[in-house]
C-alpha positions as CSV (number, residue, x, y, z in Angstrom):
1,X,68.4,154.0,-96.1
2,X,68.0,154.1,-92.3
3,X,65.1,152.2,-90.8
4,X,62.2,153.6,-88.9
5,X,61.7,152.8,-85.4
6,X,58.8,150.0,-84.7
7,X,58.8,149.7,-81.1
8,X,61.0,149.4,-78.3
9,X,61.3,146.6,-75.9
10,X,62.7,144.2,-73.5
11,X,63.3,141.1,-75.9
12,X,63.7,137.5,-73.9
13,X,67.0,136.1,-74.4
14,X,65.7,132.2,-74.6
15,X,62.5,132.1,-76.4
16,X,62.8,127.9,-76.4
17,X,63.0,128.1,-72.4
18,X,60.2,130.6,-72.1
19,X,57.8,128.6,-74.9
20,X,58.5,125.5,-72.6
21,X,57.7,126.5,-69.6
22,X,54.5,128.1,-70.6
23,X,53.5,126.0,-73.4
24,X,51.4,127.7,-76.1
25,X,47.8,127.5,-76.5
26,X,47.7,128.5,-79.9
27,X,49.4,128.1,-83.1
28,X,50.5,131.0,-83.8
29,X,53.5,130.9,-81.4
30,X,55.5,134.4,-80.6
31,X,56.9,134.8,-77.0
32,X,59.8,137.0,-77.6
33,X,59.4,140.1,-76.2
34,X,57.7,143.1,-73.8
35,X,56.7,146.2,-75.5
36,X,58.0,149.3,-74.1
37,X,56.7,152.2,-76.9
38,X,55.0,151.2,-80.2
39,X,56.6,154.0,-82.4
40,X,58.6,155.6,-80.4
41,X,60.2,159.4,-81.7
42,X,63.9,158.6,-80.2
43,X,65.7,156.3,-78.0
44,X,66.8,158.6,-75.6
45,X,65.2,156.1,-72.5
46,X,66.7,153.1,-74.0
47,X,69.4,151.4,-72.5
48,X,70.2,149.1,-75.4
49,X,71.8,146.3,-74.6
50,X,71.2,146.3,-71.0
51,X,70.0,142.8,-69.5
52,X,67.4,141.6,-66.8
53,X,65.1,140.1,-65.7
54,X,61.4,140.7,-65.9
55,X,59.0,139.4,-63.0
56,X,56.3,137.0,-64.6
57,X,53.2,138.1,-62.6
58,X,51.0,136.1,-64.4
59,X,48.9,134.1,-67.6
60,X,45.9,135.0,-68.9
61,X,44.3,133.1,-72.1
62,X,41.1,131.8,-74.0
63,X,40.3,130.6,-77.1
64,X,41.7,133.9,-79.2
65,X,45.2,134.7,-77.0
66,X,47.5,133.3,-74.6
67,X,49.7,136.2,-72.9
68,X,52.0,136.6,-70.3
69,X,51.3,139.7,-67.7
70,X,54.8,140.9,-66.9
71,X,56.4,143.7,-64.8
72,X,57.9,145.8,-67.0
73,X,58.2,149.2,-65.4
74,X,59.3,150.8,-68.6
75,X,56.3,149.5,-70.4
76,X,53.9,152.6,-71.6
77,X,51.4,149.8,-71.7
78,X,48.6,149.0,-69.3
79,X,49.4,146.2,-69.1
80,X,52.8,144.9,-69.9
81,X,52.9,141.6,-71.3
82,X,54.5,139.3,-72.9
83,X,52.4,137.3,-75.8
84,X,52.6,133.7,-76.0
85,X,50.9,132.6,-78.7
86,X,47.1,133.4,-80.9
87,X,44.7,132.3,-82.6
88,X,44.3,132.5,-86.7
89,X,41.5,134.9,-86.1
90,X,42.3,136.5,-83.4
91,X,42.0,140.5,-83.7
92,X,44.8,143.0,-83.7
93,X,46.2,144.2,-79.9
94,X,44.3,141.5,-78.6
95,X,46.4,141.8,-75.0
96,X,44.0,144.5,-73.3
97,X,41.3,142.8,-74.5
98,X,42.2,139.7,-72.5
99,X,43.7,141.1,-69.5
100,X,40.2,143.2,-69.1
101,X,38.4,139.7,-69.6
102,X,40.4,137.7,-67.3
103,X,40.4,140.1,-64.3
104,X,36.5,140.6,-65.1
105,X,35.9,136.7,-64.9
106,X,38.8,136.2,-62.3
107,X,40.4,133.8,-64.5
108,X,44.3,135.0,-64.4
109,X,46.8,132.4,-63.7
110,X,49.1,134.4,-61.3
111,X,52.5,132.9,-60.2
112,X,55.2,133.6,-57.4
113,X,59.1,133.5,-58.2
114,X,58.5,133.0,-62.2
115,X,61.1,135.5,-64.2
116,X,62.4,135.5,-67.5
117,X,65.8,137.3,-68.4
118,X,65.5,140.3,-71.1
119,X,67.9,142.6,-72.7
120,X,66.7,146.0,-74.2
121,X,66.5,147.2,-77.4
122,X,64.5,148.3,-80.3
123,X,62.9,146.5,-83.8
124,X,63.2,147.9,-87.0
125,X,60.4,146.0,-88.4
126,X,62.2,143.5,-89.8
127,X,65.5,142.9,-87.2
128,X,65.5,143.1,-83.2
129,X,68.4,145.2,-82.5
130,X,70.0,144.4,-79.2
131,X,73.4,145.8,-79.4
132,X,74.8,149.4,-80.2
């Protein structure tokens, strides 16, 4: 049985190198990818396989998330991100929520030549599928 499409993305190819030089803030650790389309119908816009790199712009976090503000021009988000880490009761799709609140209190962490290398592809829910 073939697998639905979860999302497309540009998934970071060392998640270890990209944890330690952003060190979490929370326990629940994730860092491994930038959302293109959450349910996408087809993959007709993704080049999977294709690798990167994706411009760290930069951090916002507080004492629910810890994200990553990316340029991913792909991304159908507002703002592309990629998250770091949350907290155990932190809500759903908490990104917006703290990009909104950062800009608002002018609390963004913003950096100059950060990058992190990607390579495209899609999740099935269960696997990240990098390669045709």
């Amino acid at each position: 049985m073939k697998k639905e499409i979860q999302y497309t993305a540009e998934f970071v190819q060392d998640i270890p190198e990209l944890l330690n030089r952003f060190p979490p803030k929370h326990k629940k650790v994730f860092g491994h990818h930038s959302t293109i389309e959450y349910k996408p119908h087809d993959l007709c816009d993704i080049e999977v396989g294709k690798e990167s790199f994706l411009k760290i712009i930069g951090r916002a976090y507080d004492e629910m998330g810890d994200d990553l503000l990316v340029e991913n021009p792909k991304s159908k988000n507002k703002y592309p991100h990629i998250t770091l880490s949350r907290a155990e009761n932190a809500p759903a799709l908490y990104s917006s929520q703290l990009f909104e609140k950062a800009i608002r209190l002018n609390s963004m962490e913003y950096f100059e030549n950060e990058n992190v290398k990607v390579i495209e592809g899609y999740s099935d829910g269960e696997n990240f599928i990098t390669k045709i």
